[in-house]
C-alpha atoms as one frame of an Amber mdcrd trajectory, in Angstrom:
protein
   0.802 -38.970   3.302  -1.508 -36.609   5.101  -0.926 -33.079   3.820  -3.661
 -31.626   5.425  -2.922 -28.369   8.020  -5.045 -27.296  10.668  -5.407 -23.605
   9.417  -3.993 -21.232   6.628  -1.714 -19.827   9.110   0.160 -23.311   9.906
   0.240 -23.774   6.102   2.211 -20.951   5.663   4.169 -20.766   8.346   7.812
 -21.334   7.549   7.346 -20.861   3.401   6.182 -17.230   2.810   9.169 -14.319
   3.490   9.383 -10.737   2.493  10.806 -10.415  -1.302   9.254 -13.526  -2.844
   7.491 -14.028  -5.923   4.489 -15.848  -5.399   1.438 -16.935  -7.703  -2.270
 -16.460  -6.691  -4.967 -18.366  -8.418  -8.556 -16.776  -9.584 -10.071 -14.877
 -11.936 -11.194 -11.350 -10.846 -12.429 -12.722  -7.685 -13.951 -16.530  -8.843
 -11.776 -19.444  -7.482  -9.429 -17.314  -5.153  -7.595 -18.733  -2.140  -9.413
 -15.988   0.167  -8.422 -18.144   3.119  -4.929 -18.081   2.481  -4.476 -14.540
   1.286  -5.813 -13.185   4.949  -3.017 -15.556   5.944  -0.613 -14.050   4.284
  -1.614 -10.623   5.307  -1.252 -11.755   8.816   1.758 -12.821   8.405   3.163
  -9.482   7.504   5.650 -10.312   4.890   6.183  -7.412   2.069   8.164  -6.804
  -0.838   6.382  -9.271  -2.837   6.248  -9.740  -6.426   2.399 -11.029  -7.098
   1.432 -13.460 -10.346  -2.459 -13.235 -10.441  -4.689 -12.415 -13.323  -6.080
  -9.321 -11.689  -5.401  -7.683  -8.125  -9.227  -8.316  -6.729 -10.920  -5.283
  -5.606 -10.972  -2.596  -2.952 -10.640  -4.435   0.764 -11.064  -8.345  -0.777
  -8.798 -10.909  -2.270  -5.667  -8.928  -3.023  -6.860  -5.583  -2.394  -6.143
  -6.015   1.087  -2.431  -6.919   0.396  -2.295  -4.223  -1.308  -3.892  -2.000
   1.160  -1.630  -2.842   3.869   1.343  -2.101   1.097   2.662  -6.033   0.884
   3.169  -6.262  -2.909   5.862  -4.351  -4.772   4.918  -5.210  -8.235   2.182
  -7.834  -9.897   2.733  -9.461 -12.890  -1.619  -9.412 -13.976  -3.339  -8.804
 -17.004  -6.298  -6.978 -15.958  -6.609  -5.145 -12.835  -9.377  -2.739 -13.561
 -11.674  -2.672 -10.421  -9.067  -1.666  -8.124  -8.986   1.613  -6.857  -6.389
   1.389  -4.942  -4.587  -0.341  -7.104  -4.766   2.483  -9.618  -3.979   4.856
  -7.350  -0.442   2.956  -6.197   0.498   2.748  -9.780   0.037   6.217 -11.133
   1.916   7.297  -7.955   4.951   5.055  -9.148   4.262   3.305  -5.407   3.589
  -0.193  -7.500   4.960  -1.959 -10.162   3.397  -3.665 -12.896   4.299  -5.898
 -15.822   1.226  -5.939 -17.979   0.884  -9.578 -19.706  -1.591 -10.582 -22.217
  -3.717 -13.052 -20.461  -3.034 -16.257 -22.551   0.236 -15.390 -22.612   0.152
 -14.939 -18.562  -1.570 -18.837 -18.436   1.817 -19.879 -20.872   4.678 -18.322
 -18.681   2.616 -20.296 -15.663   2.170 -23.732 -17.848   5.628 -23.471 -18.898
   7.235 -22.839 -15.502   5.520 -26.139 -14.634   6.607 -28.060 -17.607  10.193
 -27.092 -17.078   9.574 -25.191 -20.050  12.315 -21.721 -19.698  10.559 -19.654
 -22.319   8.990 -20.142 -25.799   7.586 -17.529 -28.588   4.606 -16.255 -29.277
   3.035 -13.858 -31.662   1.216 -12.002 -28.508   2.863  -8.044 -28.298   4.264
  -8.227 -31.213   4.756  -4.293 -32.342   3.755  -3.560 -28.708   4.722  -2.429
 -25.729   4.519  -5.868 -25.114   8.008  -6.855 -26.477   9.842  -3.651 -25.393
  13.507  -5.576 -24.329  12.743  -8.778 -25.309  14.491 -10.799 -28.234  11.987
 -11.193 -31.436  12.649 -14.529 -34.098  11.413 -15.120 -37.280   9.276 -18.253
 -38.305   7.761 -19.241 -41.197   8.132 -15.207 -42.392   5.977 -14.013 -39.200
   7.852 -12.658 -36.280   7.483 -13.932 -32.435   8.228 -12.670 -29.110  10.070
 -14.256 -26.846   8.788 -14.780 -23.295  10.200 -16.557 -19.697   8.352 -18.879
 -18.218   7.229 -18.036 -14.530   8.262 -20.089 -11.338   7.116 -18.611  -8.092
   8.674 -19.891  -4.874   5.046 -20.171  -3.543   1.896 -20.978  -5.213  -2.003
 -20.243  -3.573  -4.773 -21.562  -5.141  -8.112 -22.698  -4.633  -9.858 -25.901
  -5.336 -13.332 -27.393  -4.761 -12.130 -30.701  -3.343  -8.301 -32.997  -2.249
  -8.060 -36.291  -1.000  -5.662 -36.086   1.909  -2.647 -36.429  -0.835  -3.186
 -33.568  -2.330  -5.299 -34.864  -5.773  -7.527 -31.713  -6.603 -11.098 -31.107
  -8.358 -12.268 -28.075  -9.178 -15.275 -26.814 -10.145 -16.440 -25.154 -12.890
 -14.766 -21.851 -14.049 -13.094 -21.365 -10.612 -10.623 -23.959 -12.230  -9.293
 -20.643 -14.151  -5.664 -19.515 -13.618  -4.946 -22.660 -10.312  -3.902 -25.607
 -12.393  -1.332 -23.655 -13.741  -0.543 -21.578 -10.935  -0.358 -25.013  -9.199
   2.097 -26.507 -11.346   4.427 -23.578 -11.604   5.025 -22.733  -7.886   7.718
 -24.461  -5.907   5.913 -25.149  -3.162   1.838 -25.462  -3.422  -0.587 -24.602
  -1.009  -4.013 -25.156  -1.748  -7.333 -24.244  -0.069 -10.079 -26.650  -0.327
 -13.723 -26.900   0.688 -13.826 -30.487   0.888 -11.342 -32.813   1.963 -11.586
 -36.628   1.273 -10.013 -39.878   1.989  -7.436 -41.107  -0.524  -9.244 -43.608
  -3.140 -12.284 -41.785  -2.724 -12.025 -39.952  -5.879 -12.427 -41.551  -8.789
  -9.116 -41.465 -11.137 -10.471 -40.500 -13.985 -11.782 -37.379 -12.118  -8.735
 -36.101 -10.735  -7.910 -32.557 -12.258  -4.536 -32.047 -11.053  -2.351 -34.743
  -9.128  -1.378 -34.633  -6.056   2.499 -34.540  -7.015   2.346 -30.638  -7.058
   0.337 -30.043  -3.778   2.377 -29.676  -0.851   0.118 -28.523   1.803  -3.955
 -28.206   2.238  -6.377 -25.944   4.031  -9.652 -27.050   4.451 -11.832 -24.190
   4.588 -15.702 -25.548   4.248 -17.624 -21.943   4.001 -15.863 -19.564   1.798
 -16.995 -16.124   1.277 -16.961 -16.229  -2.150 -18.116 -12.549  -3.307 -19.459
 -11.942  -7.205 -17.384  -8.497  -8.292 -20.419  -7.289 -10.294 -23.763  -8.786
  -9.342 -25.853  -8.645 -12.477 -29.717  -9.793 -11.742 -32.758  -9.909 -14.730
 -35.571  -7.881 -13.234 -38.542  -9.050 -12.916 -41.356  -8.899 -15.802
């Protein structure tokens, strides 16, 4: 089954609508569908609740859905180099559920395992567990937490065979196998696209099972949010 689209428009044409919760993969702004999240900008839906480890920065990744006021709240655990960002929540124009990062990758993992929520000793005494039901075990207490399922997952990996099997590379693997797995419906940019049986088995990060639809998109942008160089001696 060929699962290949010609563009990120096609591949979300028909899936994304105004209200949804969605996940995005990355990590500040390494391994993010950039592709797909001008897409979905174009497309001009809004009200959306956003999973994503941070919110990118100023005018890239999801700064510019948030420029263009598409996202109504993000569920993130760091979004620090966003100015705008900032600025939308202290105005009370965005919300935002703050959620430790591991325990962020959990709700995602569990989502995909058809896991509905587990505890963890994350937040405990914090903010963190404000509303939620606590449980003791073994004489230490736990928080409670849902697992996430987004209607729609983006997320970026290095290659797919035309059925949707996924490598990734390096640390842009991050938040997408989960994000992956938890979404409903997958759609996943890739910079090289293969015949099936071309991969080897054994090297197959995430099966094809949970990708629905692929974007080939060969040359990437892919900024660095803080370029850090050793000077010359």
């Amino acid at each position: 089954m060929n699962k290949v689209y010609p563009s990120a428009a096609a591949a979300l044409e028909g899936i994304v609508k105004d209200g949804q919760m969605l996940a995005v993969g990355g990590f500040g702004l390494c391994g993010i569908p950039e592709a797909l999240i001008e897409a979905l900008k174009d497309t001009g839906v809004k009200n959306l609740t956003v999973i994503s480890n941070n919110a990118g920065v100023d005018g890239f990744g999801l700064g510019k859905l948030l420029e263009t006021r598409q996202i109504k709240k993000m569920i993130s655990s760091y979004v620090g180099e966003n100015k705008e960002f900032e600025r939308q929540f202290l105005a009370g124009e965005l919300e935002l559920e703050f959620t430790p990062q591991g325990t962020l990758a959990e709700k995602l993992r569990a989502g995909g395992a058809g896991i509905p929520a587990f505890f963890t000793k994350t937040g405990v005494g914090t903010i963190v567990a404000d509303g939620k039901e606590l449980r003791e075990f073994g004489g230490e207490m736990y928080v409670m937490e849902h697992a996430l399922v987004p209607e729609v997952a983006l997320v970026k990996a290095h290659r797919a065979d035309k059925s949707g099997n996924l490598q990734f590379r390096l640390t842009a693997r991050n938040f997408n196998p989960a994000a992956a797995m938890a979404g409903k419906i997958c759609v996943v940019e890739v910079e090289e696209v293969v015949e099936v049986g071309d991969m080897v088995p054994d090297q197959v990060h995430l099966p094809g099972i949970y990708v629905h639809r692929i974007v080939h998109n060969p040359h990437p942008e892919k900024r660095i949010e803080k370029r850090t160089v050793t000077a010359n001696k």
